[in-house]
Structure formats: structure tokens, C-alpha cells
N, C-alpha and C positions, 0 to 999 in steps of 0.2 A: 856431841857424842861420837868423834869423830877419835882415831888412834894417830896422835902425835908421839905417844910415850911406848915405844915395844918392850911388852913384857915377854920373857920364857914362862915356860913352867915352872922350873926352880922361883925365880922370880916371885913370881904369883903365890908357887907352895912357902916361901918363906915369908910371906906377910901372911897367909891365909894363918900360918902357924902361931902368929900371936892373936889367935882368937881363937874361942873355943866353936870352932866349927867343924872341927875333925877335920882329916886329910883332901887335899887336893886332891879331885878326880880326872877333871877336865876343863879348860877356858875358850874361848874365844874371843876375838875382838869384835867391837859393836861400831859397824862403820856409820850408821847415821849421825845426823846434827853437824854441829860446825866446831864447839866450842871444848872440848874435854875430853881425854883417852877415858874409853870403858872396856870392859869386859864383860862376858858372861862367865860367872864359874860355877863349877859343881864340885861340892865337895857330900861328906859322908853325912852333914848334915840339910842337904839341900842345893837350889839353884837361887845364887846374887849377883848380884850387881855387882864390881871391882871398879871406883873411879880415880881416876890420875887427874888433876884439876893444875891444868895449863898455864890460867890464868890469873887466879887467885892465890892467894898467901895465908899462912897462919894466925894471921890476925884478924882478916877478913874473914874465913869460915864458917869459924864457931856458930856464927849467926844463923847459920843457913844450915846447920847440924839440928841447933836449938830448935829450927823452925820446923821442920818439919818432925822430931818428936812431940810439940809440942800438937802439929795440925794431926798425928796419929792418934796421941790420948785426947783428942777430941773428938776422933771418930770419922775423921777423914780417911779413905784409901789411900794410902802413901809411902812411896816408901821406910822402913822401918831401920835408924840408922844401927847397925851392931855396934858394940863395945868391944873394944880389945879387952885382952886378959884385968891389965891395970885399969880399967873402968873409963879410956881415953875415948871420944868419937872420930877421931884422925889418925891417921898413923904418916910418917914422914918416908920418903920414896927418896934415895940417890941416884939422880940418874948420871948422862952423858956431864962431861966435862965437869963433876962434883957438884951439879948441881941439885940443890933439894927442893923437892917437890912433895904439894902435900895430898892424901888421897884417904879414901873411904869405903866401907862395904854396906850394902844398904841389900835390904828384903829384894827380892824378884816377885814382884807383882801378878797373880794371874791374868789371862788376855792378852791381847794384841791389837797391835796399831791399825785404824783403817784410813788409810789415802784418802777417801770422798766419803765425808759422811751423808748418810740416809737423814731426813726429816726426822726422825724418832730418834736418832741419834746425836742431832744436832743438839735438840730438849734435851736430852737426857746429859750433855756435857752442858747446855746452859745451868741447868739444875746444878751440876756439882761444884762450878764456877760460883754459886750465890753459898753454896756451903763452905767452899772454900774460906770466901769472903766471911763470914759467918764464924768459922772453926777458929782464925787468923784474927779476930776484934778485939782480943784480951790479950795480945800476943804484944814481947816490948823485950829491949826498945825498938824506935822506928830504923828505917832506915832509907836515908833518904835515896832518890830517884839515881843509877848512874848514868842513863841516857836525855838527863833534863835539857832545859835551854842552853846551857852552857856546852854541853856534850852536842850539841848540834849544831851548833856555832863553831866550834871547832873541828869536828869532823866534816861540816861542808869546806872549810877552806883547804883542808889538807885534800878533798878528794877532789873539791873544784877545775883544777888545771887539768886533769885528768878525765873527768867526766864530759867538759867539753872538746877535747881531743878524740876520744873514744868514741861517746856515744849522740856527740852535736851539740849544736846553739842549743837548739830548742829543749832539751834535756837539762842543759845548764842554767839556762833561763826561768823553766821552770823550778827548778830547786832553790835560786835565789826569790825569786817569786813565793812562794810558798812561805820559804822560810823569816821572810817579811811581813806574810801573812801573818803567821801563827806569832809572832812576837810581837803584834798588838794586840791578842787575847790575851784575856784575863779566865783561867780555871780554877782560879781561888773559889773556897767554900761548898764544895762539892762533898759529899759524904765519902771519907779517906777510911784508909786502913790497910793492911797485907794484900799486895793485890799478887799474881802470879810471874806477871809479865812478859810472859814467855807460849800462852795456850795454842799450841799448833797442835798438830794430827799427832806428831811424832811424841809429842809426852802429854797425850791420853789414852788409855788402855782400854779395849772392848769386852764384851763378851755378850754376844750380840746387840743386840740395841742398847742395852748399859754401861755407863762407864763401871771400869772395873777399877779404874786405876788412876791416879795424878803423879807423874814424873817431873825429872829437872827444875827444881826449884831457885836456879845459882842467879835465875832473871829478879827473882823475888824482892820488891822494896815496897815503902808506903806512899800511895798514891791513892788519886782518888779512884773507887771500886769503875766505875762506867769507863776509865782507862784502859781496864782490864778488858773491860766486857767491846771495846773499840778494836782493842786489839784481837781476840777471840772470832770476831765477827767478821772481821780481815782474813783472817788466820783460815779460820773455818766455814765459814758463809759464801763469800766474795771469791766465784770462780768466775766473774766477768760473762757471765752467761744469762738468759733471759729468767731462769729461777732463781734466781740470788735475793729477789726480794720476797720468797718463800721459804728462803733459808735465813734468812737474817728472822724473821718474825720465830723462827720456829725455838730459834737458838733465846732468844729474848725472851719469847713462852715460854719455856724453861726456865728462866732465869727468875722472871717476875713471878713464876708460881711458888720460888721459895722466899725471894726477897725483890717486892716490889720497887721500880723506879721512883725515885721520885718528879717532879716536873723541873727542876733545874738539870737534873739529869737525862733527860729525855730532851730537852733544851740543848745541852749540850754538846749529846752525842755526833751529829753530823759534824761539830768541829773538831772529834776527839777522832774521829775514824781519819781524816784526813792527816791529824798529828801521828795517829798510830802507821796510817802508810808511811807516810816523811819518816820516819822512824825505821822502818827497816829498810825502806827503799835505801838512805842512806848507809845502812850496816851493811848490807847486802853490798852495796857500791866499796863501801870501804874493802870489804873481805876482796871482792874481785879486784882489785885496785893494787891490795898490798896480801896477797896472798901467804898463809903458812905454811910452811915444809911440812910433811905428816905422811907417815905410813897410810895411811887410808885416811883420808882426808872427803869436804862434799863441801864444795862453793856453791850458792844458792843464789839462780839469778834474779840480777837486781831487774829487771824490767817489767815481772809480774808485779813489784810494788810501786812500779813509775803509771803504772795502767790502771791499778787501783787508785791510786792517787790523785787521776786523771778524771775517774769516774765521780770519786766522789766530792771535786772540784767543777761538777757538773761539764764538764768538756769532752764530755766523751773516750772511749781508747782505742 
């Protein structure tokens, strides 16, 4: 949610104009996240969301328009995507050097993001995490994983040379290490479905102890659910500190109060938090590695995921 794309006013008032939202009042840019130019706007009808989507294309989208109408009329908190005049959920952006870019205006959510969540808030985001999962089960087609075995395979050699110049052997070693690991498990037959892919601080909304809110859905694919809940638990749980295994329980307390584990999946987990670090740690390395131009821009470093990764390969960090 980061601004690659500089909108004006003009800008912004001529696309607010092909929707029936009334007049531009006000915008700004939303400098969080890594992946997407956003806005805030206010118009006569209210405060939304404005996205410029960097990296995706018009044929990739729709999915991810569909999905999350689909997770709203099922009564999940989420953003709620507007229609243009002609009944479209995209609208197409030209930008720099004629290029076309495609973007969105979606509901503004009540509440606010909190950096460390509280015990009662951790449950209460495990809780919407299993509704998610739950809202998302009838939802089609699938779509399959973009960060799988193969996207890891790849991405370690491109960042490889780099990684052990920068940040050392022992860094590099580890990451081939790992990634040898995790490619003789087998995660087949695990109970799948819409998982989030993406559950950090920054797209879930508070309002005190409850979620208010589930954002950025563009990580979205079909995986198995405890993927999700690996990643969540990283994301959310896992500050390397002596309460993390009070925060991991609490978060999964939550979870299991709306939809219980099953024992493959409680089986599973400890090797899924491990693939889930390998997983950003490598993104994370890639972003710092090969960095984007962007008016407001946030590189997210990769070393809190080499320390989780560390931990939960039992070696300590």
C-alpha cells in the first residue's frame, strides 16, 4: 500500500467522476505496505479507499474483485468493491509513458491498525481468520498459490549472490539449507480453500479488542487453511520475545473456537511456520535486493524473518 503511482486532484476527481460517489473533496496517499499505490479519498458521499495496482493486470483482477464481493455478502467485514456508472469493478489509470494501469475504489472500513496486538486481540483476529476461511469455502474458481515451490526456487537464486555478499555465509547457507528442507515435505491433503495469505497488523482493522475490519486481499489464493493460520502466527504472534508462546495459543484460541484443527493439521503446523518464514524472509530479501522507485515507498526488513525462521528451526536467534 505503498504510492508508486502520483495522483492530483484532478486525477483522482476524474475517475471518482465515473462513479456515482459525488464530488471529490479530499485525498491522500496511504504510505504503508510494499505492494500498491493507495489513497484515501473523501468525497460527498463518504471516505474510500482509491487503489492503483502496480503489479497486477486485467486479467489477473477480476478474481480478486469477485472475491472479496463474494466474502462481503457472506458477512465478512471487508472491503466493499464500488461499481462504476456502467456496472464495471475496475476502472483503467494512464499513466507515465502511456502506460495502463488498472485500479479500484473499495468501502473505507471503520477502525484502525494496531502494531502489537493485546492477547484479546490476537483471539479476536484468530476468530475472523476461521470466518474468513469459512465465508471463502464455496467461493470458485481456485486459484492456485503465486509464492509455491517454484516461486521459491526461483526467487532464492536470483537473490542468492546477493544475499551472501550482503548479509554472509551463514545467511546463505541457511536459506539453501531450508530450502532443501522444505522440498522433501509433502503438504498434500491438508483441508484447503481461500486462505488470505497476506494476515499482518497492517490489513486488520481494530476497534478495540475486535476486529473491525479484513483488508488487501491481492495475496489471496487456494491453499491449505493452517497455511494461513502459519502465516498469521508469524505475522502476528512471533515477536521473538519470552511471550510468543502466549500469543501463539491465544491467536489459535480464537481460531479453534470457530473452526476447530484438525490433527493433520496441528501436525503440520510447526513445518508450515517454518515455510511461512522461508516465505517472506525471502520476499523481504528480494524487495531489499532489487528495490522499486516510488513516491512513498516501505522496504520491510528481511532479518526479523531470518530470526523467525531461526526460531522455529529450533537454533535459536
Amino acid at each position: 500500500m505503498s504510492v508508486y503511482t502520483e495522483l492530483s486532484f484532478d486525477d483522482i476527481a476524474a475517475i471518482v467522476a465515473d462513479y456515482d460517489l459525488g464530488a471529490l473533496r479530499d485525498f491522500s496517499g496511504i504510505a504503508a505496505g510494499i505492494e500498491n499505490s493507495n489513497f484515501f479519498v473523501t468525497t460527498d458521499r463518504g471516505r474510500f479507499v482509491l487503489t492503483i495496482f502496480e503489479r497486477m493486470d486485467g486479467e489477473t483482477l477480476p478474481w480478486f474483485m469477485r472475491l472479496m464481493c463474494h466474502l462481503s455478502d457472506r458477512g465478512l467485514a471487508c472491503p466493499a468493491v464500488q461499481r462504476r456508472k456502467n456496472g464495471d469493478l475496475l476502472f483503467r489509470y494512464l499513466a507515465a509513458q502511456q502506460e495502463t494501469k488498472w485500479g479500484c475504489i473499495v468501502s473505507c472500513l471503520p477502525g484502525g491498525v494496531v502494531d502489537h496486538l493485546s492477547t484479546a486481540q490476537l483471539e479476536s483476529a484468530g476468530a475472523t481468520l476461521a470466518r474468513l476461511h469459512a465465508a471463502g469455502a464455496d467461493f470458485s474458481p481456485a486459484r492456485a498459490n503465486p509464492t509455491g515451490r517454484e516461486w521459491l526456487r526461483q526467487t532464492a537464486e536470483r537473490v542468492a549472490p546477493a544475499v551472501r555478499q550482503r548479509y554472509g555465509g551463514e545467511a546463505a547457507d541457511l536459506l539453501d539449507d531450508e530450502l532443501a528442507w522444505q522440498a522433501e515435505q509433502g503438504w498434500d491433503g491438508l483441508p484447503t480453500g481461500i486462505i488470505h495469505g497476506d494476515y499482518f497488523c497492517d490489513n486488520i482493522l481494530f476497534e478495540g479488542d475486535r476486529v473491525s475490519g479484513v483488508i488487501d486481499f491481492y495475496y489471496a489464493h487456494s491453499a491449505s487453511y493452517v497455511m494461513d493460520i502459519a502465516i498469521a502466527i508469524n505475522a502476528l504472534s512471533i515477536h521473538l520475545q519470552p511471550e510468543d508462546d502466549a500469543r501463539m495459543a491465544a491467536l489459535l484460541r480464537g481460531y479453534g473456537g470457530v473452526r476447530p484443527l484438525r490433527e493433520e493439521e496441528q501436525q503440520a503446523l510447526p513445518g508450515l511456520l517454518r515455510l511461512a518464514a522461508l516465505r517472506f524472509w525471502l520476499s523481504r530479501l528480494f524487495d531489499a535486493i532489487f528495490p522499486r522507485p516510488g513516491a512513498m515507498t516501505q522496504v520491510k526488513e528481511p532479518e526479523e524473518y531470518r530470526r523467525k525462521l531461526l526460531l522455529h528451526r529450533g537454533e535459536g536467534i
